[in-house]
C-alpha angles and dihedrals in degrees: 000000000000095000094051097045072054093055099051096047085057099053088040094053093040088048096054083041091063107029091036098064126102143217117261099245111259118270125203124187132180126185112207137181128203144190108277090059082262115154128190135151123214137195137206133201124209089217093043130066094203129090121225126210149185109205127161079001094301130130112222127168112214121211114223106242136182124301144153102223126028125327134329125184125185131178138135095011101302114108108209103198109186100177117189096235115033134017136335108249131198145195136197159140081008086295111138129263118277141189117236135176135207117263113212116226105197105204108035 
């Protein structure tokens, strides 16, 4: 009887293992490069509404703020735009605003 008490409580505690994990959330990065020879890379969360960057070698987390078209982020002093139509913009260390663009890394 105790083997079989054994044998059950295996099954039970494999089968939550299993069935009990969960997906890693989504992650999403962009590297992008602007005008101005700026270069940042910045990083989204499916569970999470902020953006987080790393700009000048800094790490700054963005909170999503209001905004009629697309997508604006603004933290510490840097403002991410990513419109839905045009070009990313971003602010920041009373620099002025600048256009950047993804640049595509194949291979990685």
């Amino acid at each position: 009887m105790d083997r079989h008490k054994a044998i059950v409580l295996a099954i039970t505690m494999l089968s939550g293992g299993i069935f009990g994990v969960t997906q890693a959330d989504a992650q999403n990065f962009r590297t992008y490069r602007c005008a101005d020879g700026t270069q940042f890379i910045v990083g989204f969360y499916d569970a999470d509404k902020r953006a987080f960057l790393q700009i000048d070698g800094e790490p700054v987390t963005l909170a999503k703020r209001l905004s009629v078209s697309g997508a604006r982020y603004s933290g510490a002093g840097v403002t991410l735009k990513i419109p839905r139509t045009g070009p990313t913009t971003v602010k920041h260390l009373g620099r002025p605003v600048t256009t950047c663009a993804v640049i595509e890394r194949p291979g990685i």
